[in-house]
C-alpha positions as CSV (number, residue, x, y, z in Angstrom):
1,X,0.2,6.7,40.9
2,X,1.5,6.7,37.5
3,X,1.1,4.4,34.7
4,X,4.7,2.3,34.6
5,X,4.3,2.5,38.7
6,X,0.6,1.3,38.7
7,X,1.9,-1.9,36.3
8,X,4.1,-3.1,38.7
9,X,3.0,-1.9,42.0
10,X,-0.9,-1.3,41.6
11,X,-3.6,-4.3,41.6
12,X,-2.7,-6.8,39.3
13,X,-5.7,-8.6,38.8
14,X,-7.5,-5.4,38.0
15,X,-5.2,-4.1,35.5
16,X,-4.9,-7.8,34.1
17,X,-8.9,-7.7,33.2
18,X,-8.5,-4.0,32.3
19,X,-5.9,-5.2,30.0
20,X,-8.2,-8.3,28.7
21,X,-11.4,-6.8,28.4
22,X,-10.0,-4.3,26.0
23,X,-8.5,-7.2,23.9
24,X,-11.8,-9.0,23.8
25,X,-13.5,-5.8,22.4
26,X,-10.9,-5.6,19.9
27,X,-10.6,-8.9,18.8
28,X,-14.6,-9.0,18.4
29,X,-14.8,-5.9,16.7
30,X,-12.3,-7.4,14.1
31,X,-14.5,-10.9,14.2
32,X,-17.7,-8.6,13.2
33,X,-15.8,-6.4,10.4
34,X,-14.8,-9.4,8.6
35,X,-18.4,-11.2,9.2
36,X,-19.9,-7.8,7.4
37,X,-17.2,-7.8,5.0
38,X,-18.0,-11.5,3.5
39,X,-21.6,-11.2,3.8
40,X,-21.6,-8.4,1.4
41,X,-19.0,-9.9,-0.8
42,X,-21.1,-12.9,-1.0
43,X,-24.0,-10.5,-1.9
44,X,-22.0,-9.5,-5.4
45,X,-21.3,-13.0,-6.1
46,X,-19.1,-16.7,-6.0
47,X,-16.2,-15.5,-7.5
48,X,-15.7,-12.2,-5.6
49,X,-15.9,-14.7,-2.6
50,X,-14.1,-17.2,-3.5
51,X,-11.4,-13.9,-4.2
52,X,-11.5,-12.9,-1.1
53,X,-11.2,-16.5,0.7
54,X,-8.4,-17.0,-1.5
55,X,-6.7,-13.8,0.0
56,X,-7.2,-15.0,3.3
57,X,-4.2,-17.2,4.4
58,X,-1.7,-14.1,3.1
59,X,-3.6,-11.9,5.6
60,X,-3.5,-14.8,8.6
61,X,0.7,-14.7,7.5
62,X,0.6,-10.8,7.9
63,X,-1.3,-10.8,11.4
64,X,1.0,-13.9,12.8
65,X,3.9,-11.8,12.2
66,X,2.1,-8.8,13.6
67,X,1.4,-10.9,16.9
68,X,4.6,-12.3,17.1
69,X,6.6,-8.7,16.8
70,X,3.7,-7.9,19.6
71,X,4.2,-10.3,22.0
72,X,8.5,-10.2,21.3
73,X,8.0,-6.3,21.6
74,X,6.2,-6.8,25.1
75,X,8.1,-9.6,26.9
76,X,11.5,-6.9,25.9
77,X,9.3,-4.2,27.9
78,X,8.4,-6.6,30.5
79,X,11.8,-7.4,31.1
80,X,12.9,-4.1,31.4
81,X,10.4,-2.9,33.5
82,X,11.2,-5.7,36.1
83,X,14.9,-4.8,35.8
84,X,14.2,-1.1,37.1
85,X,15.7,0.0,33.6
86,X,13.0,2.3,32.6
């Protein structure tokens, strides 16, 4: 079975966790990048981390609109998938 086929005829519960658990791996490697990141920016000092706490609501803005493009982008392939349009 191919990929488009397996997403809306396979096992959905399997391919939902499939789907999940490679989020969760993701989303914790980005969790312990930015935990590395500030503990050796705290190492060089209170200023450099202030800096980079101060450059921290500009990147929140960037990855909203990143998610939001996302999840737009994937409920317009969802759609069109159901429809048979593919």
């Amino acid at each position: 079975m191919n990929k488009k086929a397996e997403l809306v005829e396979g096992n959905i519960p399997r391919i939902l966790a499939s789907l999940t658990g490679s989020m969760i791996i993701g989303m914790i490697s980005m969790v312990a990048y930015n935990l590395v990141d500030t503990y050796f920016v705290g190492k060089l000092g209170t200023n450099e981390l202030a800096a980079l706490s101060f450059t921290y609501p500009v990147i929140l803005i960037i990855n909203s609109i990143a998610l939001g493009l996302g999840v737009g982008a994937s409920a317009v392939i969802s759609i069109t998938i159901g429809e048979g349009d593919h």
